[in-house]
N, CA, C and O atoms as a Maestro MAE file, in Angstrom:
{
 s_m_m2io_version
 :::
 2.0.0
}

f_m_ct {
 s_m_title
 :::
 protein
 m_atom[308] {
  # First column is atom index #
  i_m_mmod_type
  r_m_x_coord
  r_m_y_coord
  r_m_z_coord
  i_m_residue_number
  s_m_chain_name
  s_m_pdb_residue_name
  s_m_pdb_atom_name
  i_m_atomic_number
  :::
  1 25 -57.815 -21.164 -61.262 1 A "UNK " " N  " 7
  2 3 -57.872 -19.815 -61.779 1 A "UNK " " CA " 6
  3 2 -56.733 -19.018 -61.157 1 A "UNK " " C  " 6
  4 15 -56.677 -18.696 -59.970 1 A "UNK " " O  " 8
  5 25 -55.850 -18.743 -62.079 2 A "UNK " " N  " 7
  6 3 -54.472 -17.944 -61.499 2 A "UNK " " CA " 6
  7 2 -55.222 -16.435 -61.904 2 A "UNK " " C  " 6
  8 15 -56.001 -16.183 -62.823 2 A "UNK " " O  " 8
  9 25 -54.599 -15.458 -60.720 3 A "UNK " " N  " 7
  10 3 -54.672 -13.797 -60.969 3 A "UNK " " CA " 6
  11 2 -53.740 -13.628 -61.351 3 A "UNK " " C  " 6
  12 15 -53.015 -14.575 -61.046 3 A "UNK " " O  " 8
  13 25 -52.957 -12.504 -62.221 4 A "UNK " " N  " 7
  14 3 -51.735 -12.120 -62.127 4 A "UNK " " CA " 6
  15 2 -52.442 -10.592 -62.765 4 A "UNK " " C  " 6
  16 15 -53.465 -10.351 -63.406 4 A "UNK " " O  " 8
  17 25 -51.008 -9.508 -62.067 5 A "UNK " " N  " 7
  18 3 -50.977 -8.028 -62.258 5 A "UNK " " CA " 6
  19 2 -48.911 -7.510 -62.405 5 A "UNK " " C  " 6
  20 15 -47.940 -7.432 -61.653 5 A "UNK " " O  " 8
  21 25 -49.073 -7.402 -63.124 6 A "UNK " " N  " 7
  22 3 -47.812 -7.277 -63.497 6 A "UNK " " CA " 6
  23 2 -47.794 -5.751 -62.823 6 A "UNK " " C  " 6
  24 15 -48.724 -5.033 -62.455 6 A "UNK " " O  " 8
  25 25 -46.175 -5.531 -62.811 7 A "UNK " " N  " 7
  26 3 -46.169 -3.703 -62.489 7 A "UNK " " CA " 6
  27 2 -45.839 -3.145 -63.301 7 A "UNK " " C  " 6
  28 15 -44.948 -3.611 -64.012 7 A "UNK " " O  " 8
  29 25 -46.342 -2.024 -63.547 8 A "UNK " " N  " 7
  30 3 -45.982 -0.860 -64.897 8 A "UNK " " CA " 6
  31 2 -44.793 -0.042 -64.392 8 A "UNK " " C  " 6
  32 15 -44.383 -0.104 -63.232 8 A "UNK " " O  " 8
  33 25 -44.197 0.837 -65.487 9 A "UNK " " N  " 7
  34 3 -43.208 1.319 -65.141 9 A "UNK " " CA " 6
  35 2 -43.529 2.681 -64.628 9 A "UNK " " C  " 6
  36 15 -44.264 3.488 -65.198 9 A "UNK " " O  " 8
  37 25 -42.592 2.950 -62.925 10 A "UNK " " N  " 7
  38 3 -42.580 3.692 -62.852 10 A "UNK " " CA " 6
  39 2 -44.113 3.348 -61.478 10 A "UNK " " C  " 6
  40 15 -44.819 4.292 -61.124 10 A "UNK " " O  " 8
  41 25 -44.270 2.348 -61.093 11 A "UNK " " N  " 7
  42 3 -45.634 1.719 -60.974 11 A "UNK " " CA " 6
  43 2 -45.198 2.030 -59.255 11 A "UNK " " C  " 6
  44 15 -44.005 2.321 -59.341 11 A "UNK " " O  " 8
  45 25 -45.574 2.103 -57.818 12 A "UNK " " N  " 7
  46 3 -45.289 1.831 -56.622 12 A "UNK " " CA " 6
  47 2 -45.489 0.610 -56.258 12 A "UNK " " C  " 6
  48 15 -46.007 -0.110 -57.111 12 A "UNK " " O  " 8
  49 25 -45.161 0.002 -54.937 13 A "UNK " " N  " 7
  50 3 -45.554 -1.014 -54.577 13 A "UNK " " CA " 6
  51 2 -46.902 -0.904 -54.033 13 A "UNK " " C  " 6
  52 15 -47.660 -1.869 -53.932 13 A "UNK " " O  " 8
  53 25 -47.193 0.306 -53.679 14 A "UNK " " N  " 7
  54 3 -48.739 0.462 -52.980 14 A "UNK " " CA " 6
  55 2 -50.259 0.188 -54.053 14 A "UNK " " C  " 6
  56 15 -51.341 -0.391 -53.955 14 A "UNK " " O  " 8
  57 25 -49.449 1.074 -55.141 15 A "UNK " " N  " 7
  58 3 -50.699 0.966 -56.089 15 A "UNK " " CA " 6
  59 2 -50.937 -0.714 -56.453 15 A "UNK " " C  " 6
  60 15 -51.901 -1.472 -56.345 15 A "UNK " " O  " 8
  61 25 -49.451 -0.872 -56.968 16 A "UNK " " N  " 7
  62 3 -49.961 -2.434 -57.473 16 A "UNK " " CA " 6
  63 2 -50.329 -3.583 -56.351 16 A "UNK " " C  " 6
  64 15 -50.712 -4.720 -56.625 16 A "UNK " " O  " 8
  65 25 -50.151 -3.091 -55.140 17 A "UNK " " N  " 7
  66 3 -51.283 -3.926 -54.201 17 A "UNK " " CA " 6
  67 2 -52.471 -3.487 -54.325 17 A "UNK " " C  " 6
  68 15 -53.249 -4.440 -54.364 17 A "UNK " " O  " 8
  69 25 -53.155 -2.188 -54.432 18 A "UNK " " N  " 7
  70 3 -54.309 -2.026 -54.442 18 A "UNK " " CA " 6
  71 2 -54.954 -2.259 -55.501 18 A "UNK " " C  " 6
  72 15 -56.174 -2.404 -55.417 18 A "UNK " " O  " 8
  73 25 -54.276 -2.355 -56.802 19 A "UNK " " N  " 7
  74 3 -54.296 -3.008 -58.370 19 A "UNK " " CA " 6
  75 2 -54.833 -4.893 -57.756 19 A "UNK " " C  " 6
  76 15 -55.953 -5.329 -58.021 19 A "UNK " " O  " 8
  77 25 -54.139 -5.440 -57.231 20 A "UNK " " N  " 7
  78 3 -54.313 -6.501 -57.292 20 A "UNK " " CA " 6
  79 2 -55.460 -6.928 -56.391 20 A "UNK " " C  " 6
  80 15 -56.178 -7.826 -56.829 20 A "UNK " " O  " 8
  81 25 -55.753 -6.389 -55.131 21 A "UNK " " N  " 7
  82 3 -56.989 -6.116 -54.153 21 A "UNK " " CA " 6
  83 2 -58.383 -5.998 -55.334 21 A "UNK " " C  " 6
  84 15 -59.357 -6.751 -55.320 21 A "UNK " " O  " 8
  85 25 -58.202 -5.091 -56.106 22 A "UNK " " N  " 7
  86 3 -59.036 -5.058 -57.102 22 A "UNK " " CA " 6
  87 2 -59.868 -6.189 -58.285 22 A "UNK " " C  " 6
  88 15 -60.887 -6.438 -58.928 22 A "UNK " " O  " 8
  89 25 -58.450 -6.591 -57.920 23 A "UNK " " N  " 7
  90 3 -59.135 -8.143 -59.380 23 A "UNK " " CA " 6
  91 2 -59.083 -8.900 -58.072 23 A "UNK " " C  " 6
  92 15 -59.966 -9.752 -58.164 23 A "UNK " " O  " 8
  93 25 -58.621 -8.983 -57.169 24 A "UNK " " N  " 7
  94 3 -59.433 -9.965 -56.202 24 A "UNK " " CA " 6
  95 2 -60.664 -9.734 -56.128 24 A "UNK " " C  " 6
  96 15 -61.406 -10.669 -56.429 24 A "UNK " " O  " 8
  97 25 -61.315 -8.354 -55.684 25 A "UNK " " N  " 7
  98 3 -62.485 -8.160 -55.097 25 A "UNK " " CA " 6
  99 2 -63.716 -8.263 -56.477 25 A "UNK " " C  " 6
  100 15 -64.920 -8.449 -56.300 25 A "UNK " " O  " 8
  101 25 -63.146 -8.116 -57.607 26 A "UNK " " N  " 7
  102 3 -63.684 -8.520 -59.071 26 A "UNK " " CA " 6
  103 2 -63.773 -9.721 -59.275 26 A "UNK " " C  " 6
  104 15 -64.719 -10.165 -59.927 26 A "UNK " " O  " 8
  105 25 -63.046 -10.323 -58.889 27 A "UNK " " N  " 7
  106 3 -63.471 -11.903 -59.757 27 A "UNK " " CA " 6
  107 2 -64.235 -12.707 -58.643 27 A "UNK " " C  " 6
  108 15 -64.901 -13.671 -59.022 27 A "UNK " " O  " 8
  109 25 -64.206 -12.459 -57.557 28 A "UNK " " N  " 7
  110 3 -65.710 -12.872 -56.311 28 A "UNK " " CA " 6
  111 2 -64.855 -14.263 -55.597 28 A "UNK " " C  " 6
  112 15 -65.485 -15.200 -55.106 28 A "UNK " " O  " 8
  113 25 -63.372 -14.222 -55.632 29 A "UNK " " N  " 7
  114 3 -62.852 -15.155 -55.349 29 A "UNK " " CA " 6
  115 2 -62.918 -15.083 -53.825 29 A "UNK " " C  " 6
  116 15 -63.493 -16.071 -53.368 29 A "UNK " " O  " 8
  117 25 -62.515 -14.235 -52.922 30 A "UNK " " N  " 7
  118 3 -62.769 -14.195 -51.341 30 A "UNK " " CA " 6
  119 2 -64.115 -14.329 -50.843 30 A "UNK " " C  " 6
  120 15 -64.277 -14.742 -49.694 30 A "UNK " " O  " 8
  121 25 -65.676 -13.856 -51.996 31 A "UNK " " N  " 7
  122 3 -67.010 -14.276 -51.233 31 A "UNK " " CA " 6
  123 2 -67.123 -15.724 -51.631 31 A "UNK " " C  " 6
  124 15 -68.127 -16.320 -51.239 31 A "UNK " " O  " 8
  125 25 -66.048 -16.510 -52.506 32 A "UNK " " N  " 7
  126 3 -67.270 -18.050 -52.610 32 A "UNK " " CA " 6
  127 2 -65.904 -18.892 -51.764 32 A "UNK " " C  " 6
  128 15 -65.823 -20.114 -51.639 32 A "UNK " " O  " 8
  129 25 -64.819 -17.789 -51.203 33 A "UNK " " N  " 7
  130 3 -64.009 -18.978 -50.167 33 A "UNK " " CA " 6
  131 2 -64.995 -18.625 -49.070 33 A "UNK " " C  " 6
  132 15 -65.486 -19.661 -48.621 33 A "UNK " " O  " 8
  133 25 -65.482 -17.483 -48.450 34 A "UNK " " N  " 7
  134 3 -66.258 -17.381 -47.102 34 A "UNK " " CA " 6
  135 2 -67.466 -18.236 -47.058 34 A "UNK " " C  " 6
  136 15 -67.930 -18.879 -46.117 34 A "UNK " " O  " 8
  137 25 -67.970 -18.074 -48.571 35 A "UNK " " N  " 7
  138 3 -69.265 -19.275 -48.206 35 A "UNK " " CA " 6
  139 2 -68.929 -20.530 -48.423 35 A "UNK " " C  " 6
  140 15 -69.785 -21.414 -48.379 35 A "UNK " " O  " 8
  141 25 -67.851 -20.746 -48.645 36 A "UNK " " N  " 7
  142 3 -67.464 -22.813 -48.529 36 A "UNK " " CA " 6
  143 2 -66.700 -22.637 -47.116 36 A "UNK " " C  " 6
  144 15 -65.845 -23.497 -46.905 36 A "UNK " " O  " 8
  145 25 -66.831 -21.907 -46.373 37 A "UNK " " N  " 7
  146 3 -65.721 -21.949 -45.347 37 A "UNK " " CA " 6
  147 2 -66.171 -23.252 -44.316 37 A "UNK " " C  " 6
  148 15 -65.423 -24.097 -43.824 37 A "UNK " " O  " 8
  149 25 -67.281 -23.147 -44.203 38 A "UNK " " N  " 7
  150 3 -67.461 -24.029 -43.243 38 A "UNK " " CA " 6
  151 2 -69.270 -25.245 -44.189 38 A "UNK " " C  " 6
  152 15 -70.014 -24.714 -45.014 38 A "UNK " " O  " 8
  153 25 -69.451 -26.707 -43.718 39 A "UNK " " N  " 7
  154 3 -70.214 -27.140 -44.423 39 A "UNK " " CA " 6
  155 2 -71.682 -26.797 -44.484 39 A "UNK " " C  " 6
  156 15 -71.989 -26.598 -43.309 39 A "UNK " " O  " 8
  157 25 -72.953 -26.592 -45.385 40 A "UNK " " N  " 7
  158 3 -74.179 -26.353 -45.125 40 A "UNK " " CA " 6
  159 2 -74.855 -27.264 -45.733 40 A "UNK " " C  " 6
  160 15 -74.594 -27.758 -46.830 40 A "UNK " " O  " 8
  161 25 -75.911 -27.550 -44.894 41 A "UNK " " N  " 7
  162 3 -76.569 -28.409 -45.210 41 A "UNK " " CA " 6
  163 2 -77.628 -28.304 -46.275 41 A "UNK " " C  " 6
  164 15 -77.856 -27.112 -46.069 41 A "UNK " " O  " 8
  165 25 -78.363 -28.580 -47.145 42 A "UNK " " N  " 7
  166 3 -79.319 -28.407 -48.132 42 A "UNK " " CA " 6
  167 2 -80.776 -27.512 -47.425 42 A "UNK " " C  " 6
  168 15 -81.419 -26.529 -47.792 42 A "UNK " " O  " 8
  169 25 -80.850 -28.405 -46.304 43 A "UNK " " N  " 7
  170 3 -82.176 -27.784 -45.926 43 A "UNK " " CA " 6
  171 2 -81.325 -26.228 -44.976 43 A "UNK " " C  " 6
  172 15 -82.193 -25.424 -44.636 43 A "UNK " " O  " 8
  173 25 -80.330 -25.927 -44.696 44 A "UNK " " N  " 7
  174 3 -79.967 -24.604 -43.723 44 A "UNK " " CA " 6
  175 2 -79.405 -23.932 -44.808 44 A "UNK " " C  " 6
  176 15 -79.332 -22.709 -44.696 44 A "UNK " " O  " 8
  177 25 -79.019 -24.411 -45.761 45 A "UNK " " N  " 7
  178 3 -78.838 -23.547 -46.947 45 A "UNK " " CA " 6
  179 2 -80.121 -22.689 -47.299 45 A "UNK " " C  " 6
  180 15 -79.993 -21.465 -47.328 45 A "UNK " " O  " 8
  181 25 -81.689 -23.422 -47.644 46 A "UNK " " N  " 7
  182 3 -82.841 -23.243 -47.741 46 A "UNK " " CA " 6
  183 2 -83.402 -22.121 -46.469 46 A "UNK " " C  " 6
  184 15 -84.005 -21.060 -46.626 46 A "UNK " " O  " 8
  185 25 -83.165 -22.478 -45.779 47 A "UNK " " N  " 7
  186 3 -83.600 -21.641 -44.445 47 A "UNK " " CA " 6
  187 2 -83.035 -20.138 -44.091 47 A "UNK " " C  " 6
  188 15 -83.701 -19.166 -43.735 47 A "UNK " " O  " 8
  189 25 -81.462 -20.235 -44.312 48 A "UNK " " N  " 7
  190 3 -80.657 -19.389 -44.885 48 A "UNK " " CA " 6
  191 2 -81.064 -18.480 -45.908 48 A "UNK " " C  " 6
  192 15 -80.779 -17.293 -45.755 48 A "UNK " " O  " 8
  193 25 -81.731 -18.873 -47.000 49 A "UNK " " N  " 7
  194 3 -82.275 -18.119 -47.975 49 A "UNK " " CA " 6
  195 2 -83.199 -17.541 -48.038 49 A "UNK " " C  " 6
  196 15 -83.389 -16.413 -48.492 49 A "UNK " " O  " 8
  197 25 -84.295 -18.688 -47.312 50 A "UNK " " N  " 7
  198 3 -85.521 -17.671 -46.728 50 A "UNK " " CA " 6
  199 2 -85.595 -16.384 -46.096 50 A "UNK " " C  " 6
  200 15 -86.176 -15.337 -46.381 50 A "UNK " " O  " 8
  201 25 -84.597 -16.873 -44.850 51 A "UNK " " N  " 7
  202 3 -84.296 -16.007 -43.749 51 A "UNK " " CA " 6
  203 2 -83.894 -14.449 -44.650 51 A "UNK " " C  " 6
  204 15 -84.167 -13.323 -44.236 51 A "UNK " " O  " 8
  205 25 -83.331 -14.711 -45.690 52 A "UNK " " N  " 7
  206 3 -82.690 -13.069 -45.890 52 A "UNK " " CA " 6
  207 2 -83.477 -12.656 -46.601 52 A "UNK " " C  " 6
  208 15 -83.841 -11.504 -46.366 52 A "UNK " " O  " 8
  209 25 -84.111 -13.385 -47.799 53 A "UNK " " N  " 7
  210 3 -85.262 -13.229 -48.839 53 A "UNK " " CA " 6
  211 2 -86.514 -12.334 -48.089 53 A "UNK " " C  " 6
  212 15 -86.936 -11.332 -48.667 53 A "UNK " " O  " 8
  213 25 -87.098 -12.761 -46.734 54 A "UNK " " N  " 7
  214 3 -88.003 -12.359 -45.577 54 A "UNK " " CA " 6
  215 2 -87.314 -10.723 -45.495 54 A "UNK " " C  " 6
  216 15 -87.888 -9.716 -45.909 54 A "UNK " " O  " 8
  217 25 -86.060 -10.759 -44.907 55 A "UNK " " N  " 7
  218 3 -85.556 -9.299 -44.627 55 A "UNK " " CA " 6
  219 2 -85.239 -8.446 -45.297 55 A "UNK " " C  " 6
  220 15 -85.051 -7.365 -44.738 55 A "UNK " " O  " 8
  221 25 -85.042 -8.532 -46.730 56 A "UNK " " N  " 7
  222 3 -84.759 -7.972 -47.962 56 A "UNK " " CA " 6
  223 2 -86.604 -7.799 -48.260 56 A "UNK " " C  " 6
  224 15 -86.819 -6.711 -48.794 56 A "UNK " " O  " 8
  225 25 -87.445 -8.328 -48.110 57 A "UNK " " N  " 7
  226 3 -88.818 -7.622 -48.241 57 A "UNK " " CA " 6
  227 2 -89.258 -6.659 -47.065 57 A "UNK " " C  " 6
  228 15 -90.002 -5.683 -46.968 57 A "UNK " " O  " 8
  229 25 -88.420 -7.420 -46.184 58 A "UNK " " N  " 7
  230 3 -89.307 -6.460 -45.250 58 A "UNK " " CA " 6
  231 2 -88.634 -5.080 -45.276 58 A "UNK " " C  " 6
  232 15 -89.282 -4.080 -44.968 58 A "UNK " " O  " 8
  233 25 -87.171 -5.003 -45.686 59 A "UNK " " N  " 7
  234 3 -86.690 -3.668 -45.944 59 A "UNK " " CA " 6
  235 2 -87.482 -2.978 -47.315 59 A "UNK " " C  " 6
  236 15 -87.997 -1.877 -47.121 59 A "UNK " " O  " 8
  237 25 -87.565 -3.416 -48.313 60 A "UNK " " N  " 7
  238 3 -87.839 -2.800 -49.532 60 A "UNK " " CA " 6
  239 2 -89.892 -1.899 -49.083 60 A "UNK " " C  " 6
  240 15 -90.397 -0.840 -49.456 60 A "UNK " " O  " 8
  241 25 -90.310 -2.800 -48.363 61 A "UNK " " N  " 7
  242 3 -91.563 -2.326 -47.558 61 A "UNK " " CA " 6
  243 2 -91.515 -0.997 -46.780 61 A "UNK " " C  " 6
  244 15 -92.173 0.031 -46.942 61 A "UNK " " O  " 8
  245 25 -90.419 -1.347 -45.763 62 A "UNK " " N  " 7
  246 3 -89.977 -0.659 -45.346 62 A "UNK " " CA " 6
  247 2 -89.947 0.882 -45.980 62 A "UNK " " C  " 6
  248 15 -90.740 1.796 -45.751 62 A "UNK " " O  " 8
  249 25 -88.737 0.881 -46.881 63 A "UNK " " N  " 7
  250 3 -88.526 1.819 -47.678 63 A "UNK " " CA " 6
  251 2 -89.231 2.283 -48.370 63 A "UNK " " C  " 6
  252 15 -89.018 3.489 -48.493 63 A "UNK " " O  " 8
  253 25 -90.857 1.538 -49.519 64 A "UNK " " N  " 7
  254 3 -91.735 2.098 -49.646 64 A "UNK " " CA " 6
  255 2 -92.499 3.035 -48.621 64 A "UNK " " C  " 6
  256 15 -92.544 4.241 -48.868 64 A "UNK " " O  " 8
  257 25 -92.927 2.677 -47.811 65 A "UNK " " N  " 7
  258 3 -94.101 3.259 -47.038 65 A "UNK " " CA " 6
  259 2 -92.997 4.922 -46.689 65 A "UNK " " C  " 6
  260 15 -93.438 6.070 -46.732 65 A "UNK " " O  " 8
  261 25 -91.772 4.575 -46.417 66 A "UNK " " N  " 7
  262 3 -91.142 5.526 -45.857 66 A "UNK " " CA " 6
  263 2 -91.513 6.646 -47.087 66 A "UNK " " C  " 6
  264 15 -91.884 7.765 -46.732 66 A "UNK " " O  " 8
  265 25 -91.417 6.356 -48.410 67 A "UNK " " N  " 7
  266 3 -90.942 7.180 -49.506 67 A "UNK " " CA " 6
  267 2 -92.238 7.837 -49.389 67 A "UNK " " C  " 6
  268 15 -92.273 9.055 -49.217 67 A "UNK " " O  " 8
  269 25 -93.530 7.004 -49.479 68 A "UNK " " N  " 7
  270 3 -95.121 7.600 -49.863 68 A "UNK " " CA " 6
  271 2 -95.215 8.653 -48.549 68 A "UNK " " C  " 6
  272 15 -95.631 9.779 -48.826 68 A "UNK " " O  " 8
  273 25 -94.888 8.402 -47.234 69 A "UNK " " N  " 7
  274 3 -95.041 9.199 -45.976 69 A "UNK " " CA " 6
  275 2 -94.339 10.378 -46.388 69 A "UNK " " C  " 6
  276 15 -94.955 11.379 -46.021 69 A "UNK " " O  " 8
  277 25 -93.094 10.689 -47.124 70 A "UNK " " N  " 7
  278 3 -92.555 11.997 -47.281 70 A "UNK " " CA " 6
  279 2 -93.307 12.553 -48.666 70 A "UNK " " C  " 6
  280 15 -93.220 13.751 -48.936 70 A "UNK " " O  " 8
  281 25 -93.932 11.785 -49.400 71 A "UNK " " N  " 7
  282 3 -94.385 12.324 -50.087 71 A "UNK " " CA " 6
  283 2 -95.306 12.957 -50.411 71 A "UNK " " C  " 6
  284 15 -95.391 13.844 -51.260 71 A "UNK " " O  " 8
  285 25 -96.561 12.230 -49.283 72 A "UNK " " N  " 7
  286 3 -97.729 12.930 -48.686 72 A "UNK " " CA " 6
  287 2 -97.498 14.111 -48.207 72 A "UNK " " C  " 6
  288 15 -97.974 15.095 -48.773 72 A "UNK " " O  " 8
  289 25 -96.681 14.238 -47.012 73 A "UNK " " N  " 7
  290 3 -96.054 15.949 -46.759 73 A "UNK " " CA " 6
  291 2 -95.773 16.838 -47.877 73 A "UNK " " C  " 6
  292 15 -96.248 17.962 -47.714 73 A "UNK " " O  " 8
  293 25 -95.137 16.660 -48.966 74 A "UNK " " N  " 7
  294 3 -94.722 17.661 -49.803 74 A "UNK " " CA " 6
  295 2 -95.905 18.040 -50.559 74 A "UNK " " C  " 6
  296 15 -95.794 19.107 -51.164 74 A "UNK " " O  " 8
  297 25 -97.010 17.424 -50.670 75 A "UNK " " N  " 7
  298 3 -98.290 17.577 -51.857 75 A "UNK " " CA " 6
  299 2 -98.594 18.947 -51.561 75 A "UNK " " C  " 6
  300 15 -98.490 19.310 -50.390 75 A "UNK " " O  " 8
  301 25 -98.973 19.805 -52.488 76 A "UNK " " N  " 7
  302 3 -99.885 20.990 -52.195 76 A "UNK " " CA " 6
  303 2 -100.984 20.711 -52.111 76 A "UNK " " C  " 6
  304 15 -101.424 19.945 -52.969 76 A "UNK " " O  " 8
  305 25 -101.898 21.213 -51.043 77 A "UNK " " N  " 7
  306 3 -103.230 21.274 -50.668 77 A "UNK " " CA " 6
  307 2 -103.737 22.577 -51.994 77 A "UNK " " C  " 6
  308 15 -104.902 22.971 -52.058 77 A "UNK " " O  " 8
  :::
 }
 m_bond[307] {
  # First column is bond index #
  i_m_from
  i_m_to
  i_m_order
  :::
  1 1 2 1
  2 2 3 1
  3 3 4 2
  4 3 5 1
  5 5 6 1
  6 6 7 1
  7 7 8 2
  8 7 9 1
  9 9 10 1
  10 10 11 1
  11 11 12 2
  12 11 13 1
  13 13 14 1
  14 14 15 1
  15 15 16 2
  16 15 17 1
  17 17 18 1
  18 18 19 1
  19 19 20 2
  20 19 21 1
  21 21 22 1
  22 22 23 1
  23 23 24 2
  24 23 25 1
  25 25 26 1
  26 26 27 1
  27 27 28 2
  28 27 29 1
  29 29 30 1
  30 30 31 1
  31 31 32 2
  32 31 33 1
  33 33 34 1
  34 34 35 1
  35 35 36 2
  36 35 37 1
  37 37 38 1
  38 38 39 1
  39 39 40 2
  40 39 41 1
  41 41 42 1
  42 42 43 1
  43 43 44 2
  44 43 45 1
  45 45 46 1
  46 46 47 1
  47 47 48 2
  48 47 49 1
  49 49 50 1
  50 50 51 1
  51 51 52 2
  52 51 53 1
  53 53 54 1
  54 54 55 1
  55 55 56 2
  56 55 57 1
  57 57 58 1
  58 58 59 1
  59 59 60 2
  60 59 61 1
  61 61 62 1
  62 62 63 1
  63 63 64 2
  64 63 65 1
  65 65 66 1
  66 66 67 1
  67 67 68 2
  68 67 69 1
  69 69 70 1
  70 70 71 1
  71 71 72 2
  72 71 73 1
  73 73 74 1
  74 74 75 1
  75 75 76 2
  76 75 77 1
  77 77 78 1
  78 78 79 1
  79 79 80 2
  80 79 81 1
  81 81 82 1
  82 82 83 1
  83 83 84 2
  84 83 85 1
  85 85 86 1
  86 86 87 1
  87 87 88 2
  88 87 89 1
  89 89 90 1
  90 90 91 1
  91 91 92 2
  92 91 93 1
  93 93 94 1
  94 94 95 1
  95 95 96 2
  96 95 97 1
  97 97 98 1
  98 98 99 1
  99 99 100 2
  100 99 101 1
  101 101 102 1
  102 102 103 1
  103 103 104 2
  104 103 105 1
  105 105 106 1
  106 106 107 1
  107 107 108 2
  108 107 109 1
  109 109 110 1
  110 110 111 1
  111 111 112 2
  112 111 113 1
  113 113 114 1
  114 114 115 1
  115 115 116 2
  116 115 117 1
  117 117 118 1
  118 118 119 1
  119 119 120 2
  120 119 121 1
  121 121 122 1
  122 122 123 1
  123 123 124 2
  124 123 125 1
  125 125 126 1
  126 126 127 1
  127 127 128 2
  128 127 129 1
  129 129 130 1
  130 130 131 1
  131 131 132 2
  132 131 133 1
  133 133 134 1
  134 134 135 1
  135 135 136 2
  136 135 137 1
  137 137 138 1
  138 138 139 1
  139 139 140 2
  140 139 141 1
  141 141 142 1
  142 142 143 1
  143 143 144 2
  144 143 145 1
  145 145 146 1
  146 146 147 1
  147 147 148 2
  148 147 149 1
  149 149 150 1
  150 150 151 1
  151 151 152 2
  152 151 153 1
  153 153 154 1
  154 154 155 1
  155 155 156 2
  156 155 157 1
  157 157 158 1
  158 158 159 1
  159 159 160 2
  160 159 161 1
  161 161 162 1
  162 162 163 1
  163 163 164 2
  164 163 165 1
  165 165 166 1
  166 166 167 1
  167 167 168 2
  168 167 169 1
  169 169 170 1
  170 170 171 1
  171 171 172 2
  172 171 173 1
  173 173 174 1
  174 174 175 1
  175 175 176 2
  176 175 177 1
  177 177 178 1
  178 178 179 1
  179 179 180 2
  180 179 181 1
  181 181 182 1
  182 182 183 1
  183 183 184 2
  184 183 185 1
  185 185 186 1
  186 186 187 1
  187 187 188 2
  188 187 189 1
  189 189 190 1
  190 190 191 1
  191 191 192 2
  192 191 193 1
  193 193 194 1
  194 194 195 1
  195 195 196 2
  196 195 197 1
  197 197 198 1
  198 198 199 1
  199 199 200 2
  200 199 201 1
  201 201 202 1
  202 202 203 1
  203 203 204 2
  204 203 205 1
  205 205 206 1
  206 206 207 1
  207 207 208 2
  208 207 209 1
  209 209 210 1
  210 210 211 1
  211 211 212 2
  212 211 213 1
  213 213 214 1
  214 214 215 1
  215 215 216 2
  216 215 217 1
  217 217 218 1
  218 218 219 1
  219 219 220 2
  220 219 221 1
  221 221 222 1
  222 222 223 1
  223 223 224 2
  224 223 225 1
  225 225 226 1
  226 226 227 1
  227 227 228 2
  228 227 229 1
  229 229 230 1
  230 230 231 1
  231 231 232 2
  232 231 233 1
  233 233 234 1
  234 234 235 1
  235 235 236 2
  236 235 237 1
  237 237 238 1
  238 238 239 1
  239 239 240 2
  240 239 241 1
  241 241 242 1
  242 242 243 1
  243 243 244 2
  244 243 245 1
  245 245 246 1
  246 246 247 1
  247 247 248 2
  248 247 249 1
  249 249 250 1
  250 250 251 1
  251 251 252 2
  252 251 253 1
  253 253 254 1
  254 254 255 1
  255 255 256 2
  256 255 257 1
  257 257 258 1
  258 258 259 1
  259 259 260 2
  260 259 261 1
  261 261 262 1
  262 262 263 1
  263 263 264 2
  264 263 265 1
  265 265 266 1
  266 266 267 1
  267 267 268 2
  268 267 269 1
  269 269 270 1
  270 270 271 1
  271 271 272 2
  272 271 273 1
  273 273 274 1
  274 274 275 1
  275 275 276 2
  276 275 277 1
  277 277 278 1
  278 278 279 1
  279 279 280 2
  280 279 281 1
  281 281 282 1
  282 282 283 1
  283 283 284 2
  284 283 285 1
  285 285 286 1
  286 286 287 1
  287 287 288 2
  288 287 289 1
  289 289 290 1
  290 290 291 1
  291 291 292 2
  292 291 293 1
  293 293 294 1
  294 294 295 1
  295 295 296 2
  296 295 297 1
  297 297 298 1
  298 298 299 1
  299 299 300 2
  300 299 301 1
  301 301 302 1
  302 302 303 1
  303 303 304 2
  304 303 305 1
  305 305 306 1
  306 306 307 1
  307 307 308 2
  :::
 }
}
């Protein structure tokens, strides 16, 4: 998969780096080199997934109870 960004006229060198930063950070090419960076195993891949799946509930929990606690305060009696 080649990127290319040509420069427009009249274009800087700054923008068309940050032009090209852009379709890097779009096409997800720098997150699937960080996750092949080094080898994983099937089952630490699995464990790996758990592990964040666990903390991504326990935040969203989190963030419920937080929302109902401010919301109890605002009720009119």
């Amino acid at each position: 998969m080649s990127l290319s960004v040509l420069l427009r006229d009249g274009e800087s060198q700054e923008s068309l780096l940050i032009r090209f930063q852009k379709v890097v950070q779009l096409s997800g090419i720098l997150r699937e080199f960080k996750t092949h960076r080094y080898f994983v195993s099937k089952g630490e891949a699995d464990r790996i997934k758990a592990k964040n799946s666990a903390r991504k509930r326990q935040r969203q929990v989190f963030k419920q109870n937080k929302y109902y606690q401010t919301r109890r305060h605002n009720t009119p009696i």
